[in-house]
N, C-alpha and C positions, 0 to 999 in steps of 0.2 A: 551575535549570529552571523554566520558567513553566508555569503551571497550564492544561493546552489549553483547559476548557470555562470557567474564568473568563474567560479574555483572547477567546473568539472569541463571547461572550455580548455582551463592548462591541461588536465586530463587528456582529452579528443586530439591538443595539438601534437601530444607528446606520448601517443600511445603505441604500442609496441606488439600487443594481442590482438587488437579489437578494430576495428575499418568500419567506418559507415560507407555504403555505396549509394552517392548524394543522387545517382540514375534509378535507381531502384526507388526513392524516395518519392522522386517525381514520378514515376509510374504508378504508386503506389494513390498519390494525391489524383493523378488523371482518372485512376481506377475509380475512386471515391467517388471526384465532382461530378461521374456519369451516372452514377447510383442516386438512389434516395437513403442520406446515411440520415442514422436516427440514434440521438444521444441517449445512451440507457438512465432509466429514473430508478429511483427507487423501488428495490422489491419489497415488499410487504409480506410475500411471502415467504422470505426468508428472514429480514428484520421486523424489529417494535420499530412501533411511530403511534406517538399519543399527543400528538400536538402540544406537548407541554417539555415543561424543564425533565421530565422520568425520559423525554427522546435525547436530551443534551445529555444525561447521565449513561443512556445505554450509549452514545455515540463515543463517550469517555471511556468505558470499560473495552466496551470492542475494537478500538485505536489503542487499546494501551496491551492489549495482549494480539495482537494481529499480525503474526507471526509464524514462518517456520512451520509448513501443513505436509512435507514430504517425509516421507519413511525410508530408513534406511535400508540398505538391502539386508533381507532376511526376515526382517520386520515388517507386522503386519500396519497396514495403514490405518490412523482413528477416522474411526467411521459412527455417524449415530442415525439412530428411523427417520425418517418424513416421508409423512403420508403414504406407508406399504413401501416405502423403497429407502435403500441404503444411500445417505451423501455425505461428504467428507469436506475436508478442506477449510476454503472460508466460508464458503456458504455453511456444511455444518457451525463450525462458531458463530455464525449469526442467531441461526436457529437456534441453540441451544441456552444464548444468551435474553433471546426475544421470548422463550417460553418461560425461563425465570422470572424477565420484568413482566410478562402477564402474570404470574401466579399471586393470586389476592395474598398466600399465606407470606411472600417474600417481599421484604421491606427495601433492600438494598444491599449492593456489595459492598459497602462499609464497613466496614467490622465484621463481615463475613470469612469464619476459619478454614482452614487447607482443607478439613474434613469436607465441608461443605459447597465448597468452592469445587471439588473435584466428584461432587455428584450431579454435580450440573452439565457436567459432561461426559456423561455416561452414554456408551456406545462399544460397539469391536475394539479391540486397542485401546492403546491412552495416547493423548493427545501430549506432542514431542515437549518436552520442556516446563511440563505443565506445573513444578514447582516452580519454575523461573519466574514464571505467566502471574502465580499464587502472590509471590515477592513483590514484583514490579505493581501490582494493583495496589497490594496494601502501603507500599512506598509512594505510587502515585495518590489515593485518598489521603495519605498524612499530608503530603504537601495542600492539595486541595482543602482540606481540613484547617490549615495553617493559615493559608495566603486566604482563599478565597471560598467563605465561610461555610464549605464541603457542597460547593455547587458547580459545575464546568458552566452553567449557563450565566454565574456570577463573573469569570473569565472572560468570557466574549465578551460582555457587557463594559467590564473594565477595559477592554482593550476598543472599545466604541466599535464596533462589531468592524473592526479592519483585519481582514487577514492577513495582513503584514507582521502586525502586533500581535495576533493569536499566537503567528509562530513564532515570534521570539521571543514571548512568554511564555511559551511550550520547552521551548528548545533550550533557553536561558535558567527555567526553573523543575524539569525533570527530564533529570541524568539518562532515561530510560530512549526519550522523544533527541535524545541529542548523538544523531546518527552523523558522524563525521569521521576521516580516515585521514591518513596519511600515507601523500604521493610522491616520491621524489623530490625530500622536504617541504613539499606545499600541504595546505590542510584543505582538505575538499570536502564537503557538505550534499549532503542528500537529503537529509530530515526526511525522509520517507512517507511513516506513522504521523508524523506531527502534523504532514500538508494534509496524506489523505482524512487525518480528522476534518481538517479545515472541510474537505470538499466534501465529506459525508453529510458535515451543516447545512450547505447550502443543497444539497440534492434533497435530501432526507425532507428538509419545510421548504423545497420546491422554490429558493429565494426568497422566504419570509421568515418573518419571526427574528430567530437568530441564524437563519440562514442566509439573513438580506446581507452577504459581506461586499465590504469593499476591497478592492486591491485583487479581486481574486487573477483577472490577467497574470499576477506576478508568480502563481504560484505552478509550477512543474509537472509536469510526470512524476508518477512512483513509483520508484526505481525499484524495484523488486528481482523476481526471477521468470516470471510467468510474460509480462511484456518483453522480455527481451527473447525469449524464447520464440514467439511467434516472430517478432523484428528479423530473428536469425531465420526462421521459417521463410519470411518475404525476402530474404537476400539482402536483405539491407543493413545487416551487421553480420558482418564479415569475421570469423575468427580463425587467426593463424595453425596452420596445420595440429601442432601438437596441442594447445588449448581444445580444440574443435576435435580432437582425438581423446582428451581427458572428460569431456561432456557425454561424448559417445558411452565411452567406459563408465560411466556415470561415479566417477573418481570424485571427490573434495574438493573443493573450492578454496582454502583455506581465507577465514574472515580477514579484511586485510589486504592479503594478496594484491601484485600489480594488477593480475589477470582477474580479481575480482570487483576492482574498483574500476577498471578499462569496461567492464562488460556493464556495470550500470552508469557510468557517465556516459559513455557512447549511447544507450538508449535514454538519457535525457536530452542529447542534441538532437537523436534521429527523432525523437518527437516534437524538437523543434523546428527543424528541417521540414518534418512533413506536412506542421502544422502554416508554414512559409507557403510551402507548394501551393497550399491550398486557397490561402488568400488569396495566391494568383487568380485563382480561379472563381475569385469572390466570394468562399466559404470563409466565414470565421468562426474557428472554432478558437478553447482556451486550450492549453498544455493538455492538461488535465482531462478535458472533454477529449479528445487523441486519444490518452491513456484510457477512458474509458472505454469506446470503441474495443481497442487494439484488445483488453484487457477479454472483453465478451468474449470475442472472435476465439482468444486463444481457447476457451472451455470450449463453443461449436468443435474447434477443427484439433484436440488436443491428441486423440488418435493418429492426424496427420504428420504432427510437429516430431522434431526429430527431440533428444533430452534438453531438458533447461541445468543449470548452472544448480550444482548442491554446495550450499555454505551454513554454517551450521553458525544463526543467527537470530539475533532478540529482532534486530532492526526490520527486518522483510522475508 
């Protein structure tokens, strides 16, 4: 396992698209310390939570396909009901995944075929990649199947509930969680999927159960598209003219790319930067609590936001 914030610091030192504006970060932190900021918890009404191992198992399935929610152009966006109104996205996949593990008549996605796996997401459109999404589960349950006797809460357990060890049991034994790129011959590490499992444990049983992890300090932002899109909104990631003109046109990303690896290593610093600021100021917040924040904010104000970054990806 590579160290996310060593490997993506050669990134920030040596980037060529992407600027963090460290003035803007600190405004951003001043902004905060004069608020009453408030960590998002778990929704319930968008996910299951059964206080048992069936919440380790949903928290398995919705990290191993949580992925990839924008529509191409011309393409209509998957969308499914709640409650009298259309929602998309991730929150659609949560829902869609928390009314399966309520239904008495469903056992588990284990051995659950394409057929069926893609009625459970039934809605406007199909949801982008959704064989890929099909593959990767039944890839991810063999291994779980194999190693750790078809349980994720067997996992945690094994790794003595350290989040260090979750991911680099995640990251070390499904190819799927092993989000890493190559920079200017260096290998830079994100694991994305793999952390926010980690931080869905701990939010989801609120620090208990198998949520009581340790090590979590060490774990990051998720580097996505959606946090960096607001970060570009606050002026605090900077993209060079023609990058910031391919975003506009809402042009490709290609996976890979310098300008796509510049654009989420720069928002794992800037969320460490802001998360610095903030201490000053005697908030402690974790990486990740940041990302949570920043992550809400961007659904409030996403009308405001100018385009996020398209890359056509398993990892985020």
């Amino acid at each position: 396992m590579i160290d996310v914030l060593k490997s993506t610091k050669f990134v920030i030192e040596n980037s060529s698209f992407v600027k963090i504006n460290r003035e803007k970060t600190k405004e951003l932190a001043e902004k905060w310390s004069k608020s009453e900021l408030v960590i998002p918890g778990w929704d319930r009404n968008y996910h299951f939570f059964d206080d048992s191992e069936k919440t380790c198992e949903y928290l398995f399935v919705l990290d191993s396909i949580n992925f990839y929610f924008w529509a191409k152009e011309r393409e209509d966006k998957w969308k499914t009901d709640y409650q009298g109104k259309k929602i998309d996205g991730y929150n659609a996949l949560a829902f869609c995944l928390k009314k399966a593990f309520e239904n008495k008549q469903f056992s588990s996605f284990n051995g659950l075929d394409y057929s069926g796996f893609k009625d459970i997401f039934q809605g406007e459109g199909e949801m982008p990649l959704i064989k890929e999404r099909f593959e990767i589960l039944q890839d991810n349950y063999k291994i779980l199947n194999d190693k750790y006797g078809g349980k994720f809460s067997n996992l945690v357990e094994l790794c003595a509930f350290d989040a260090l060890k979750i991911l680099s049991e995640l990251v070390d034994n499904f190819s799927s969680f092993k989000d890493e790129a190559d920079y200017k011959g260096r290998k830079i590490a994100f694991y994305k999927r793999a952390q926010i499992l980690i931080g869905d444990l701990y939010c989801s049983f609120a620090g208990k159960k198998w949520g009581n992890l340790k090590n979590l300090d060490k774990i990051t932002m998720f580097a996505d598209y959606k946090v960096p899109q607001i970060l570009r909104g606050y002026g605090i990631l900077e993209y060079g003219g023609e990058l910031s003109e391919k975003l506009n046109k809402k042009e490709l990303i290609p996976l890979g790319s310098e300008e796509e690896i510049e654009i989420r290593a720069n928002s794992v610093w800037a969320i460490e930067f802001i998360k610095d600021e903030l201490g000053k100021s005697g908030i402690k917040l974790r990486s990740f609590e940041v990302d949570w924040i920043l992550w809400n904010l961007s659904q409030d104000e996403k009308s405001n936001l100018r385009p996020y970054h398209l890359t056509e990806t398993i990892y985020y």
